[in-house]
CHARMM-style PDB file with segment names, atoms N, HN, CA, C and O in Angstrom:
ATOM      1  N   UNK     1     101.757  92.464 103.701  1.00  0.00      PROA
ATOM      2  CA  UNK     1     102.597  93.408 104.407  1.00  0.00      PROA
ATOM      3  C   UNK     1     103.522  92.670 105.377  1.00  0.00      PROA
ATOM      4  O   UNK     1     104.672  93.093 105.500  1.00  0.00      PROA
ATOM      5  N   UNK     2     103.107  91.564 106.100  1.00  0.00      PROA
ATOM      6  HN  UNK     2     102.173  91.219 105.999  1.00  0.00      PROA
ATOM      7  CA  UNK     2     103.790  90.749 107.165  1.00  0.00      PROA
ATOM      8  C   UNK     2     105.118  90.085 106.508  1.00  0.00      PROA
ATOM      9  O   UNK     2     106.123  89.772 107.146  1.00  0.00      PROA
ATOM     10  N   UNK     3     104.955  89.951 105.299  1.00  0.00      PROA
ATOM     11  HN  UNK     3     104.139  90.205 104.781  1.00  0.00      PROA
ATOM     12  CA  UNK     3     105.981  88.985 104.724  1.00  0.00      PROA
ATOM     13  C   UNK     3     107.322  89.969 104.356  1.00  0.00      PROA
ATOM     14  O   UNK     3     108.538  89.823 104.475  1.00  0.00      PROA
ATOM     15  N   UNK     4     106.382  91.117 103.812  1.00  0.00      PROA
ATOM     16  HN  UNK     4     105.394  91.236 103.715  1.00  0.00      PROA
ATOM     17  CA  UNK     4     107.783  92.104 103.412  1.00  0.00      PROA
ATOM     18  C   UNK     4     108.597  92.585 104.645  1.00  0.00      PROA
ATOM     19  O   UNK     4     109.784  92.887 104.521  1.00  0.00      PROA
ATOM     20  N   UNK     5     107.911  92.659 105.908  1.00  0.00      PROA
ATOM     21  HN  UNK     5     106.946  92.414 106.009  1.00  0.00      PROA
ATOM     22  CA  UNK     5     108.817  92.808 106.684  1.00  0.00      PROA
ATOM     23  C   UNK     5     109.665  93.819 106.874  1.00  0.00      PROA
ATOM     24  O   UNK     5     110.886  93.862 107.023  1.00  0.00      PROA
ATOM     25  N   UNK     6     108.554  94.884 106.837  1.00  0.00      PROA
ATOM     26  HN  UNK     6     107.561  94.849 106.716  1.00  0.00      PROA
ATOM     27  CA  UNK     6     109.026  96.475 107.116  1.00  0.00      PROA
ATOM     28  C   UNK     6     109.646  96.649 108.319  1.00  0.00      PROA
ATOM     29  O   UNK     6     110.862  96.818 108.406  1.00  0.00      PROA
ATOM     30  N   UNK     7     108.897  96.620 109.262  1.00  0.00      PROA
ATOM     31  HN  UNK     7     107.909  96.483 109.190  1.00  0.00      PROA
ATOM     32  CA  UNK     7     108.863  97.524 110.578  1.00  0.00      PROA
ATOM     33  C   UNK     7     110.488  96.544 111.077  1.00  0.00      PROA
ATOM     34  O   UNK     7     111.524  97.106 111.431  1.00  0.00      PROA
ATOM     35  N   UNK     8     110.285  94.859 110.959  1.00  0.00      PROA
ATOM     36  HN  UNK     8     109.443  94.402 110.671  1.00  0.00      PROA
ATOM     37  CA  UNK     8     111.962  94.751 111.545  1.00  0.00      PROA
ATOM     38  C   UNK     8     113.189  95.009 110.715  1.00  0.00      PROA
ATOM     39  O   UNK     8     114.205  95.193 111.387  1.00  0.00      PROA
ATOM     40  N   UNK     9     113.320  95.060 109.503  1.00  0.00      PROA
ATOM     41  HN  UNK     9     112.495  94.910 108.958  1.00  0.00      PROA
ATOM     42  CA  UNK     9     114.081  95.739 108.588  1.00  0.00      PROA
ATOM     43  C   UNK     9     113.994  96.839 108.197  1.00  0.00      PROA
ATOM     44  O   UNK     9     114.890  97.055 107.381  1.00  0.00      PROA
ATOM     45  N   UNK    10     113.280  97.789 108.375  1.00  0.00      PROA
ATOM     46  HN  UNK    10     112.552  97.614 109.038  1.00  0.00      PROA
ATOM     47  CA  UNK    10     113.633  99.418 108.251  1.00  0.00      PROA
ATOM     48  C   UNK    10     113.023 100.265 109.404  1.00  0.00      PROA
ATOM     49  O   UNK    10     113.331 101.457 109.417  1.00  0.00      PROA
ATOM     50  N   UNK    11     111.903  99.629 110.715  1.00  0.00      PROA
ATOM     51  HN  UNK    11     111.652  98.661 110.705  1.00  0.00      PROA
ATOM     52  CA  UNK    11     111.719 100.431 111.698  1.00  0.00      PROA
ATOM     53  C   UNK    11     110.051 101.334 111.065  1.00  0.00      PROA
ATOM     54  O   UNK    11     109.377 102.125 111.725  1.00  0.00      PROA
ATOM     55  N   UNK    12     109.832 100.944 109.886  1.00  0.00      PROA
ATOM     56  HN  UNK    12     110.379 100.301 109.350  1.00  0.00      PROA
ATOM     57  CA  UNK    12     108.409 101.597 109.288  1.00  0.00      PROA
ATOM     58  C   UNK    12     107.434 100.871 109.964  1.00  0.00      PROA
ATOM     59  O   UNK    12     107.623  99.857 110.636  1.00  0.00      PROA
ATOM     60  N   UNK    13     106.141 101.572 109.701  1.00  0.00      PROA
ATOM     61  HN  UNK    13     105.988 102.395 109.154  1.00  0.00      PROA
ATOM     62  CA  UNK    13     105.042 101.696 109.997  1.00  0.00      PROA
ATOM     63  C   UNK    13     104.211 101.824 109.139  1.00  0.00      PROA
ATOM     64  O   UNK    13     103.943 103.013 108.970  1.00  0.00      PROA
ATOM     65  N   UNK    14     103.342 100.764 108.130  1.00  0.00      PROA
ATOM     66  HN  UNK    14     103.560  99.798 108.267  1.00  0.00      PROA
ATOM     67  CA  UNK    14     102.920 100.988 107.328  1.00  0.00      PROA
ATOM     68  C   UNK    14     101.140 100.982 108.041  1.00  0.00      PROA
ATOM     69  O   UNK    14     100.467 100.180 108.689  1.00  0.00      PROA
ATOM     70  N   UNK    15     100.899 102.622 107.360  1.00  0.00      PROA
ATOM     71  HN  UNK    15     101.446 103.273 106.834  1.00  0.00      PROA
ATOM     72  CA  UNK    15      99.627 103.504 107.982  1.00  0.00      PROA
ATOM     73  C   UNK    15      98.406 103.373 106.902  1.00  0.00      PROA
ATOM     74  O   UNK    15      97.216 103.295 107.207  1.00  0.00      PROA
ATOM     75  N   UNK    16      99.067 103.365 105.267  1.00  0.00      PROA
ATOM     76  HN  UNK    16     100.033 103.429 105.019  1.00  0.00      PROA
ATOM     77  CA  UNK    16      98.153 102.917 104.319  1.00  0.00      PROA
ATOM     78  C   UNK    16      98.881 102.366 103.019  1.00  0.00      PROA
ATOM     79  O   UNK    16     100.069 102.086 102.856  1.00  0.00      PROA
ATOM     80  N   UNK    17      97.909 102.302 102.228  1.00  0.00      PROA
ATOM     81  HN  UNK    17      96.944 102.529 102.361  1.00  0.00      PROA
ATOM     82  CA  UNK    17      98.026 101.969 100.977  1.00  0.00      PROA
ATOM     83  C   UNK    17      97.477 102.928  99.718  1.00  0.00      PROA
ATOM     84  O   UNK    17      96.283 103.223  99.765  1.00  0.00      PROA
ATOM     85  N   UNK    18      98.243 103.417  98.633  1.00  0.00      PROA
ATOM     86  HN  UNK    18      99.214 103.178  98.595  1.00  0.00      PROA
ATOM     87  CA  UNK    18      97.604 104.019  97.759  1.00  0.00      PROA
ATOM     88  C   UNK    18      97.852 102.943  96.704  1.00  0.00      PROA
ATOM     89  O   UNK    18      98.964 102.623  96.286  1.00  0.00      PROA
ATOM     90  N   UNK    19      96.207 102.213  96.171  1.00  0.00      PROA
ATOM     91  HN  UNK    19      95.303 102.473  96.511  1.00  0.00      PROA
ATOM     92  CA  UNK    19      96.422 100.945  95.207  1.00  0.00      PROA
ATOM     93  C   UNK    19      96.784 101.771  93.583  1.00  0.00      PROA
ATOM     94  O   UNK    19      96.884 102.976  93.348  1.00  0.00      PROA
ATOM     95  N   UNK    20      96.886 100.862  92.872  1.00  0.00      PROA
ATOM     96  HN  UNK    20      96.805  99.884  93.063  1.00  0.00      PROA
ATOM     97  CA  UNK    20      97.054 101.292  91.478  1.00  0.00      PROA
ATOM     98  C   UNK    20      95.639 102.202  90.923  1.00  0.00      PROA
ATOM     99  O   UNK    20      95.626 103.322  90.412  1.00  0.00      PROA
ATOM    100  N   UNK    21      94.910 101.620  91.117  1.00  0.00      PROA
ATOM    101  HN  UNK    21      94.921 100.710  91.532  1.00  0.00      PROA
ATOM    102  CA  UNK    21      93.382 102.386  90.542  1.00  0.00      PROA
ATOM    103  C   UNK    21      93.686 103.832  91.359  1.00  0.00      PROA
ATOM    104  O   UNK    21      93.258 104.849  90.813  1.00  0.00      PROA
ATOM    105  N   UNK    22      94.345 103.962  92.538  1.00  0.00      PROA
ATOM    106  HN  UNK    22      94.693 103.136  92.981  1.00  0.00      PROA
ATOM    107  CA  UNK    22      94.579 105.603  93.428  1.00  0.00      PROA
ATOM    108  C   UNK    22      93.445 105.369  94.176  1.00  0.00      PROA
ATOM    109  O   UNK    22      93.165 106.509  94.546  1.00  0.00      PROA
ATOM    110  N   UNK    23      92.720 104.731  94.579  1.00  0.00      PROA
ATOM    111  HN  UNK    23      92.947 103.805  94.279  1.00  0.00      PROA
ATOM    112  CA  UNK    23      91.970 104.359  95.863  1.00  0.00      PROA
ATOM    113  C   UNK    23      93.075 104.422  97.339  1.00  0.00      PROA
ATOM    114  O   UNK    23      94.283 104.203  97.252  1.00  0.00      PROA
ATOM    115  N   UNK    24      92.524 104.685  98.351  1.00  0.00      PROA
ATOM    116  HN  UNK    24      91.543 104.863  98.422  1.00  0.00      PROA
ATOM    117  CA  UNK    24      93.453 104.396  99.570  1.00  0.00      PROA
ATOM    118  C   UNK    24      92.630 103.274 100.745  1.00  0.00      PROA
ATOM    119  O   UNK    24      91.491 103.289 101.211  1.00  0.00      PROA
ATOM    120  N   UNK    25      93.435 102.634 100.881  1.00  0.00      PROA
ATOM    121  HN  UNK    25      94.360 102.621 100.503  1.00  0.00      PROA
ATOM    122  CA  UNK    25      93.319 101.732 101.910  1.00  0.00      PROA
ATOM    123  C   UNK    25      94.056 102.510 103.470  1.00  0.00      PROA
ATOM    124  O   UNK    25      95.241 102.262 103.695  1.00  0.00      PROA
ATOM    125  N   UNK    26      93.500 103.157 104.175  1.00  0.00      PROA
ATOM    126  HN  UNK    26      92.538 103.359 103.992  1.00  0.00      PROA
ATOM    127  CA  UNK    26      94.241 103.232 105.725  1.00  0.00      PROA
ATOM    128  C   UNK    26      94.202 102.318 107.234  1.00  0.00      PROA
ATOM    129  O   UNK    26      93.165 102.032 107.832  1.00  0.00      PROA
ATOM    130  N   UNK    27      95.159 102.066 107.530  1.00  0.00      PROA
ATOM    131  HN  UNK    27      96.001 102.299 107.044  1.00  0.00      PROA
ATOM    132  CA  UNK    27      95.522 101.032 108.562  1.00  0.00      PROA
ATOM    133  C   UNK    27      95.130  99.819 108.171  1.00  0.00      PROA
ATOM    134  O   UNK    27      94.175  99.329 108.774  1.00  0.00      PROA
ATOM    135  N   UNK    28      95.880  98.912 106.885  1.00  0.00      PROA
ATOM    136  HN  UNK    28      96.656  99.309 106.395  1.00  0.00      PROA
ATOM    137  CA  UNK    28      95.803  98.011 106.325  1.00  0.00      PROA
ATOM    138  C   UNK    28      96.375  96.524 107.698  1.00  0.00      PROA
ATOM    139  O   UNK    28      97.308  96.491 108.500  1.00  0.00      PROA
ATOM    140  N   UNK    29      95.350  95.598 107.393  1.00  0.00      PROA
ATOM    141  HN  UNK    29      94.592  95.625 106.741  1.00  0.00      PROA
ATOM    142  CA  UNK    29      95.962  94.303 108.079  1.00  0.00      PROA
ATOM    143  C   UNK    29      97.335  93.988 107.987  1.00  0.00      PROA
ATOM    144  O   UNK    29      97.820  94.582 107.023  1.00  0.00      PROA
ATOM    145  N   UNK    30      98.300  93.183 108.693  1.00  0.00      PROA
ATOM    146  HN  UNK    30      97.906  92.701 109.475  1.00  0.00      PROA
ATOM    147  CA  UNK    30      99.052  92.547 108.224  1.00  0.00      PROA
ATOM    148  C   UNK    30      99.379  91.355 107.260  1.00  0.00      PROA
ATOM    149  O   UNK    30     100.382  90.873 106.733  1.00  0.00      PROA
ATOM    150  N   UNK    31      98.132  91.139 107.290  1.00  0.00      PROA
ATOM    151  HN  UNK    31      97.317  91.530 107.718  1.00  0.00      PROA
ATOM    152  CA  UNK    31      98.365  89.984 105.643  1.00  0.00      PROA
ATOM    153  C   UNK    31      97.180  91.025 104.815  1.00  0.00      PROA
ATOM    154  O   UNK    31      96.073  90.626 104.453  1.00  0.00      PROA
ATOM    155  N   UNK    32      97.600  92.149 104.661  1.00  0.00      PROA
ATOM    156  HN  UNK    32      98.500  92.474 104.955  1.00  0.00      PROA
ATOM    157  CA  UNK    32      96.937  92.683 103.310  1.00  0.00      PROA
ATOM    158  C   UNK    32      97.669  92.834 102.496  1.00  0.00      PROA
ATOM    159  O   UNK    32      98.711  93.401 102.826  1.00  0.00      PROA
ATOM    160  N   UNK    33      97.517  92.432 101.096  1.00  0.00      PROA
ATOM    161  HN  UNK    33      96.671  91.972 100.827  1.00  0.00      PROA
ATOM    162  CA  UNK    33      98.416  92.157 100.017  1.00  0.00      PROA
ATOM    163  C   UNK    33      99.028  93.128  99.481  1.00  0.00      PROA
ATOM    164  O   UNK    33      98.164  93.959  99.198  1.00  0.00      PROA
ATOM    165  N   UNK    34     100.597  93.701  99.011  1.00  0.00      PROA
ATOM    166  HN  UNK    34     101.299  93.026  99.240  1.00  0.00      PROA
ATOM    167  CA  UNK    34     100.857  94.810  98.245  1.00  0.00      PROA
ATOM    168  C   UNK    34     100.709  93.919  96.899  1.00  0.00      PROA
ATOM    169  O   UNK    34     100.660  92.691  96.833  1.00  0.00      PROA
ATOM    170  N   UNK    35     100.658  94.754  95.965  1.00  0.00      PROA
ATOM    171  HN  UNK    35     100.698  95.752  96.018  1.00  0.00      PROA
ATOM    172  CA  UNK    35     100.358  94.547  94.080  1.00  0.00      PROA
ATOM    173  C   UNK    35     101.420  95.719  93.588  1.00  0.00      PROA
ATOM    174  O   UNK    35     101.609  96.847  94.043  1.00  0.00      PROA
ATOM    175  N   UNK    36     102.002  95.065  92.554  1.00  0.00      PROA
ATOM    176  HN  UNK    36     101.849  94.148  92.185  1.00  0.00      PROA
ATOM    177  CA  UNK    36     102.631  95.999  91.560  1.00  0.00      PROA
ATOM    178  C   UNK    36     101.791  97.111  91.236  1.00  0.00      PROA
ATOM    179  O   UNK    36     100.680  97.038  90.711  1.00  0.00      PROA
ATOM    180  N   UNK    37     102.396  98.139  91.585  1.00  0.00      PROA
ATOM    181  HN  UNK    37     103.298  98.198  92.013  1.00  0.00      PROA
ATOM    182  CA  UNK    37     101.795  99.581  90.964  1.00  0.00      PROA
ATOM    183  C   UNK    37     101.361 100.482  92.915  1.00  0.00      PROA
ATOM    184  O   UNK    37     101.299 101.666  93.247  1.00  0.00      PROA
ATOM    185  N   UNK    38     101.212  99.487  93.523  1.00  0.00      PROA
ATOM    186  HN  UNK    38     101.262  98.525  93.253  1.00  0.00      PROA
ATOM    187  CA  UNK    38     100.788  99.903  94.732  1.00  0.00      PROA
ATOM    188  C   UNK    38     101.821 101.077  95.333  1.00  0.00      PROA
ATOM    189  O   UNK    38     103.046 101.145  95.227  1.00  0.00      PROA
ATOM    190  N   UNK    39     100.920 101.939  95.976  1.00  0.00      PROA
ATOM    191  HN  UNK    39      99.925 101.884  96.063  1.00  0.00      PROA
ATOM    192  CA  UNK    39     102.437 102.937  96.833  1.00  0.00      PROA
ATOM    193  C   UNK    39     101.880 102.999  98.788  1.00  0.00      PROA
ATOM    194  O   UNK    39     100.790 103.220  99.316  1.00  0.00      PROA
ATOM    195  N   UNK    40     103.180 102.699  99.317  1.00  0.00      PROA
ATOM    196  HN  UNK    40     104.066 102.520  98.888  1.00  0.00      PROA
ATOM    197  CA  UNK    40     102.857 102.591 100.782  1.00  0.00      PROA
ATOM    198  C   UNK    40     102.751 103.571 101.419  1.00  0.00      PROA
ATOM    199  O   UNK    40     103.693 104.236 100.988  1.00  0.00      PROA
ATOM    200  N   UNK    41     102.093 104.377 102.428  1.00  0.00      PROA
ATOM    201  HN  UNK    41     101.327 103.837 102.778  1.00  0.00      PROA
ATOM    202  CA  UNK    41     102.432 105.297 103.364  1.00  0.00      PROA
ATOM    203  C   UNK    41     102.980 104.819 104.434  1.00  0.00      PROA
ATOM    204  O   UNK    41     102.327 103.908 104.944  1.00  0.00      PROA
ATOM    205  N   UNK    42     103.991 105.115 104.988  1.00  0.00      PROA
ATOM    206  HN  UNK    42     104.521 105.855 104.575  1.00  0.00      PROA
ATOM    207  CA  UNK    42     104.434 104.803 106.184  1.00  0.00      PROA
ATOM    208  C   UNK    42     104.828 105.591 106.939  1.00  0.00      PROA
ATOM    209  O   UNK    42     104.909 106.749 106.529  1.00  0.00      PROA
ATOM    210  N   UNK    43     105.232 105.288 108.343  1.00  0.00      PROA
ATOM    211  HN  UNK    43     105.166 104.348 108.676  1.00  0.00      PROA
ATOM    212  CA  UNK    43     105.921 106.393 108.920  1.00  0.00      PROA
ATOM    213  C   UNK    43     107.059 105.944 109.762  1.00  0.00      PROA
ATOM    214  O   UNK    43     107.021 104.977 110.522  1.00  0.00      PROA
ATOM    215  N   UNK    44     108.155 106.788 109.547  1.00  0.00      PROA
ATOM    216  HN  UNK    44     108.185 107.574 108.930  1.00  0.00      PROA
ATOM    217  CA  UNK    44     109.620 106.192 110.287  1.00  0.00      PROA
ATOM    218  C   UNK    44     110.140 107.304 110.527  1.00  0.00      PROA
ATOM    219  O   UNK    44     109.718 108.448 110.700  1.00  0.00      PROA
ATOM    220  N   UNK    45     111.622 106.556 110.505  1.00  0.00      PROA
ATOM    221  HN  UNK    45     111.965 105.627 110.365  1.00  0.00      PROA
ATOM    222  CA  UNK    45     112.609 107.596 110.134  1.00  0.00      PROA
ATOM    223  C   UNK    45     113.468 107.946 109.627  1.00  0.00      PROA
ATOM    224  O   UNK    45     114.314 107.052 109.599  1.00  0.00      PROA
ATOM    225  N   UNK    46     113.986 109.381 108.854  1.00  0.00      PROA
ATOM    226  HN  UNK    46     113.298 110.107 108.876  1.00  0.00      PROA
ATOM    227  CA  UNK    46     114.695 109.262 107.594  1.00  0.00      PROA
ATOM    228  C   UNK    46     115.485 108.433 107.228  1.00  0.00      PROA
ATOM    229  O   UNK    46     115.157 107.631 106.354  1.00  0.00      PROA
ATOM    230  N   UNK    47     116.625 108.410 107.753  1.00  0.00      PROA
ATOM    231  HN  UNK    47     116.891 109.062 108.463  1.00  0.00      PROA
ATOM    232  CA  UNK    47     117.440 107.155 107.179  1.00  0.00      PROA
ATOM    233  C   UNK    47     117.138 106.109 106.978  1.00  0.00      PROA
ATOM    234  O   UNK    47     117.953 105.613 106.200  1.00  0.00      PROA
ATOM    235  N   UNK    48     116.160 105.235 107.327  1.00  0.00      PROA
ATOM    236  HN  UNK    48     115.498 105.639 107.959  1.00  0.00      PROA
ATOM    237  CA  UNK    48     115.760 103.677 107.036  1.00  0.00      PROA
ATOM    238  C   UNK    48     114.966 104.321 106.066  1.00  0.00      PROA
ATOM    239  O   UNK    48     114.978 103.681 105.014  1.00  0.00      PROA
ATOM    240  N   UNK    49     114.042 105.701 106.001  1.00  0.00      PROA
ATOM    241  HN  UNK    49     114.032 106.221 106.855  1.00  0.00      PROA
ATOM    242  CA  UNK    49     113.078 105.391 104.873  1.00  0.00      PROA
ATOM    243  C   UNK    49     113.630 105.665 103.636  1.00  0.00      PROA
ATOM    244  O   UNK    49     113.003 105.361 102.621  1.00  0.00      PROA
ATOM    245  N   UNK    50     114.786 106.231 103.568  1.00  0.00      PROA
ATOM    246  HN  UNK    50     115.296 106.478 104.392  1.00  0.00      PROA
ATOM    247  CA  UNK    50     116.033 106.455 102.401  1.00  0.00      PROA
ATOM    248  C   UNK    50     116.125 105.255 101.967  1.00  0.00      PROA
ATOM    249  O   UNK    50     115.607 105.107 100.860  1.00  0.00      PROA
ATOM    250  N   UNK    51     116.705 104.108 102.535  1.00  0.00      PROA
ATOM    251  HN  UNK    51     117.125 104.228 103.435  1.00  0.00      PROA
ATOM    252  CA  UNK    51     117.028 102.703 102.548  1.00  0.00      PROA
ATOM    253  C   UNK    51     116.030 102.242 101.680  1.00  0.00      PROA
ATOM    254  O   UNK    51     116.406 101.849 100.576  1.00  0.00      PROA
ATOM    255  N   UNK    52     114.339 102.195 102.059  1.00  0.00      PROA
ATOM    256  HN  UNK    52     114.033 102.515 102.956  1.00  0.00      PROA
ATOM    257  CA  UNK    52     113.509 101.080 102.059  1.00  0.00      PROA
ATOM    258  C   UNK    52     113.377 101.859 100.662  1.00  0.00      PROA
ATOM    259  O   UNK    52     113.538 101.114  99.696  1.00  0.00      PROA
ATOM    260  N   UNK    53     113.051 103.536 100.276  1.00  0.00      PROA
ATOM    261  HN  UNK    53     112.920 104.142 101.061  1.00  0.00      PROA
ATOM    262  CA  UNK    53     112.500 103.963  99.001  1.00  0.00      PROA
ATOM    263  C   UNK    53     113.538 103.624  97.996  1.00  0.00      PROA
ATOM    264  O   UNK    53     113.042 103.341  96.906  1.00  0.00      PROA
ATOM    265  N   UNK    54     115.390 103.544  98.061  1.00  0.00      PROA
ATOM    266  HN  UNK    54     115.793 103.774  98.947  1.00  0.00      PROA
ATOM    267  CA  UNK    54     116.756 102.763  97.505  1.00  0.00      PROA
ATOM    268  C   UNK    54     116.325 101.819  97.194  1.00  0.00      PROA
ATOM    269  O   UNK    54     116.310 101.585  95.986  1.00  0.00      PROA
ATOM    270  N   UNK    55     115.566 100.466  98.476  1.00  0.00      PROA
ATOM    271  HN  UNK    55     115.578 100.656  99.458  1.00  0.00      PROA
ATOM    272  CA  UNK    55     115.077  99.576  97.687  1.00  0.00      PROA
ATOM    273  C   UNK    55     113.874  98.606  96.874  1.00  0.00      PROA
ATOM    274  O   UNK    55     113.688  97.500  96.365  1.00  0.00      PROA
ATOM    275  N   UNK    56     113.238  99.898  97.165  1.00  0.00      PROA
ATOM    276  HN  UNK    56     113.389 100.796  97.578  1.00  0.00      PROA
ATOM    277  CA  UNK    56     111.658  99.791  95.910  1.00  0.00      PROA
ATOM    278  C   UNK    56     112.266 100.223  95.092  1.00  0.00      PROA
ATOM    279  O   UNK    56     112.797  99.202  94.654  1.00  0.00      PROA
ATOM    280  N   UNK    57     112.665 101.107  94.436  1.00  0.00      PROA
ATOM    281  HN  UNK    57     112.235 101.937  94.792  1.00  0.00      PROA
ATOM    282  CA  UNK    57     113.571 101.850  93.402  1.00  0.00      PROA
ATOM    283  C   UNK    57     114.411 100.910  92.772  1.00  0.00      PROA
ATOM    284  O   UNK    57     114.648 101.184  91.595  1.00  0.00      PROA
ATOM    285  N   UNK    58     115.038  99.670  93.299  1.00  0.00      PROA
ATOM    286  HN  UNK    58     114.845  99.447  94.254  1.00  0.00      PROA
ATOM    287  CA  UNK    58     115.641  98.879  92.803  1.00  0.00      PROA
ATOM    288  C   UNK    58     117.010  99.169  92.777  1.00  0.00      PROA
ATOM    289  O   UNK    58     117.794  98.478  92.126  1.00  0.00      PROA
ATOM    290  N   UNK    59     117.437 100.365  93.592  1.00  0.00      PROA
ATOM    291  HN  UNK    59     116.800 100.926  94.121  1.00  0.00      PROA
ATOM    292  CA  UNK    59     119.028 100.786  93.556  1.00  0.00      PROA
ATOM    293  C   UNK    59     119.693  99.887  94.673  1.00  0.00      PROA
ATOM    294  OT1 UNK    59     120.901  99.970  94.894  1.00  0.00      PROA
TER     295      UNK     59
END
């Protein structure tokens, strides 16, 4: 999570993790690993989280 570098590039707050298997991880470390297939919960605000979901989406 530390490396992707949410919170100083979009102002998020990442609160959990929903892994690929759909297990949840809540209030994950900062070196806890994201994996392909993973989905984040976070919390911000709209416009950066427009931004950050633009660029998981790959747009």
């Amino acid at each position: 999570i530390i490396e992707a570098n949410l919170r100083q590039r979009y102002g998020v707050i990442v609160i959990g993790i929903q892994r690929h298997d759909r297990r949840m991880e809540f209030n994950p470390e900062p070196n806890t690993a994201i994996h392909a297939g993973d989905k984040l919960v976070v919390l911000g605000r709209p416009n950066p989280l427009k931004e950050l979901e633009a660029e998981a989406a790959g747009t």
